[in-house]
N, C-alpha and C positions, 0 to 999 in steps of 0.2 A: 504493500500500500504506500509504503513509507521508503525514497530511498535517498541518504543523503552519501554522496561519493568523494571521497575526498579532498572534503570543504576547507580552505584558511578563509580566516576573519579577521579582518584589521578594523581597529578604531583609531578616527582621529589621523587615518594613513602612515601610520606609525608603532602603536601597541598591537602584536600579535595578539590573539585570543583564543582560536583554534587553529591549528595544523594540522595534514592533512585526516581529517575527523571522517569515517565513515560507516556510518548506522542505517543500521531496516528494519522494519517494524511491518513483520507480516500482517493481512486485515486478521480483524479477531485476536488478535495479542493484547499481550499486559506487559509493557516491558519498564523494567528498573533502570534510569538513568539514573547513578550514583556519582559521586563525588565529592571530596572536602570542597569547602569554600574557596572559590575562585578558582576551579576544575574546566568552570567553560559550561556548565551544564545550561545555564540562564541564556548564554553566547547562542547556544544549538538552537535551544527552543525559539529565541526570537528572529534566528536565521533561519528558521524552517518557515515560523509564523510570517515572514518578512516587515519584522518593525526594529530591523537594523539601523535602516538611515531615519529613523527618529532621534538614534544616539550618537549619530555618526559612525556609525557601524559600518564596514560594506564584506560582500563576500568577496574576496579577490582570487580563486581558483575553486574549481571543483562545480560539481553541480547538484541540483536537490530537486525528485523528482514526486507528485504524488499521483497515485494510479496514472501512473506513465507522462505524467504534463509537468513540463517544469515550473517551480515554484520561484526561479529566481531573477530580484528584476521586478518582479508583481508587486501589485500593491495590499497590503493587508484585508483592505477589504473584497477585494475580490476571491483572495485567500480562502476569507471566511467563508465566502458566499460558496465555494468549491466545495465546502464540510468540514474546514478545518478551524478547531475551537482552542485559543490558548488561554489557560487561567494563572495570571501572574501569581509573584507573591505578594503585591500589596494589596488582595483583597478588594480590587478597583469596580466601585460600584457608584451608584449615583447616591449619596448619603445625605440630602436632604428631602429621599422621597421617602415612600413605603416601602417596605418588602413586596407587594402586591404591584404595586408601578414599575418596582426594577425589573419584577418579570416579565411585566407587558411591556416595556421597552423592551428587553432581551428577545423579546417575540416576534418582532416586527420584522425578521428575517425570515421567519415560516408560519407568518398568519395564517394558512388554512391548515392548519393540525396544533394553534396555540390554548385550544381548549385542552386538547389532548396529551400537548404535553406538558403543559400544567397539573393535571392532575396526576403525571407520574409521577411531577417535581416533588408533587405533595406527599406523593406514596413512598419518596423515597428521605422525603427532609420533614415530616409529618411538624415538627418545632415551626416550621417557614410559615403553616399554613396556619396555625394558633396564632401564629404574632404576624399576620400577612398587614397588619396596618399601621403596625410600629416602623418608626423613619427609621434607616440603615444606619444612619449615624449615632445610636442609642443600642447596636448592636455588639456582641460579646468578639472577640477574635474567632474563635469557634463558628459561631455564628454568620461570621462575616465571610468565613471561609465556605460555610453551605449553601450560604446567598450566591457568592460568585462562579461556583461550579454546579446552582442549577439556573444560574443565567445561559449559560453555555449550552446547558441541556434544552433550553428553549430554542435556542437556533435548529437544534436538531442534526448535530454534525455527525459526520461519520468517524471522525477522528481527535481525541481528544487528549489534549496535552498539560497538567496540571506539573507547575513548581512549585513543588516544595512546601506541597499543601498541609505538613506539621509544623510550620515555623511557628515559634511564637507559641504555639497549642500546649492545654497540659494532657497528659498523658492519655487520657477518659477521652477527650475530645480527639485526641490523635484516632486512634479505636473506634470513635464512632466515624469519623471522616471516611477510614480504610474501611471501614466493611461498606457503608455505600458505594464508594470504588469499584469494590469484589463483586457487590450485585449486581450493579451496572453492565460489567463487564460480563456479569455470565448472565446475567438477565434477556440484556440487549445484544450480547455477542460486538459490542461497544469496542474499536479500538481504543487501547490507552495509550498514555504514555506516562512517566509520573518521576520527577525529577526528586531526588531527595540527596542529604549527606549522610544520609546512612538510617532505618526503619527497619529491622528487623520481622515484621509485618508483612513489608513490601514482599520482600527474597520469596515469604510462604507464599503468595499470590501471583507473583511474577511470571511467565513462560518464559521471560528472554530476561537475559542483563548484559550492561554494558557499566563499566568503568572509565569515566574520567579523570585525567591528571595533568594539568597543566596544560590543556587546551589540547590533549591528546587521548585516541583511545588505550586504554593500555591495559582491560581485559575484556572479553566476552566469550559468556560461557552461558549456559542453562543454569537457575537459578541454584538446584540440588547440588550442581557442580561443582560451585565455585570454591576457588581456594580459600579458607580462611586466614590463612598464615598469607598469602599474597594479598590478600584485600588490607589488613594490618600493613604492610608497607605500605601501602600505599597513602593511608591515612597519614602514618605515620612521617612520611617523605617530604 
């Protein structure tokens, strides 16, 4: 579904951020993108998503392709409109509406099924729907984090990329974020994607992983597989 071939990213035409990076994410996957802080994982996701030249990002070799159409060079919103959904880590929502308004804005990419997938939002964030009239900005971190990844669900993408969706969370709220995840993805047969520095959670739910290091891949393996003793260097490095 997903194929990026060995991408470099420069910021600024100066700072390296990836080298040459290359990741796939078959449809119907779950894949763990891991890595310490400033691994590049954020780098990938917004060079897939293409909201690089918002930062001054750009890709300078390599290419990125999804169900066979290149991604790069596009612009974000036609991105989206393609199926592909990215949930940062700031939580970025409209925070002076409702929970009930951010969805119907979130909606407005696939108005004829916004009934519909409203009430899976509901089915599957059942808290969104009790407090669907409280402003987002009156919202918990937790909470903020369930608003913005069933915004995403309202578009109806095929492909969905969340970072780093336990930042900030405490432990309970980590747990309950991941098992929505897990349903999604076997529910809906949902591709994932799911950026972390490390979830032990993720590895049990994962089919694929990849390891980030310094704007490089430097392992992939099946999640059962992976080395323990090599992922500890790496952290560790």
């Amino acid at each position: 579904m997903l194929q990026v071939s060995d991408v470099e990213v420069h910021y600024d035409g100066a700072i390296v951020a990836l080298q040459g990076v290359t990741f796939t994410v078959e449809r119907g996957g779950l894949v763990a993108l891991l890595g310490p802080n400033g691994a590049g994982k954020t780098t990938l996701m917004k060079a897939v998503a293409g909201m690089l030249p918002f930062e001054l990002g750009e890709i300078v070799a390599g290419e990125i392709t999804m169900d066979g159409a290149s991604l790069k060079g596009v612009h974000p919103a036609t991105i989206t409109r393609r199926g592909l959904a990215l949930v940062q880590d700031g939580r970025q929502c409209f925070r002076n509406l409702t929970i009930g308004e951010n969805l119907r804005a979130a909606s407005f990419l696939s108005p004829k099924t916004a009934g519909e997938r409203l009430a899976m939002v509901f089915s599957y964030f059942p808290v969104l729907q009790e407090m669907r009239e409280r402003p987002a900005g009156f919202l918990s971190g937790g909470q903020l984090q369930m608003l913005t990844i069933a915004m995403a669900l309202m578009g109806n993408p095929k492909l969905l990329l969340l970072d780093e969706p336990s930042l900030g969370l405490s432990p309970v709220m980590v747990q309950s974020v991941f098992d929505v995840v897990e349903r999604m993805h076997r529910d809906l047969g949902m591709t994932v994607v799911v950026a972390e520095q490390t979830v032990p959670r993720l590895l049990k739910m994962a089919t694929d992983l990849y390891v980030l290091s310094r704007g490089r891949v430097v392992m992939h393996a099946k999640p059962d597989e992976a080395d323990e003793e090599a992922l500890q260097r790496v952290y560790l490095s």
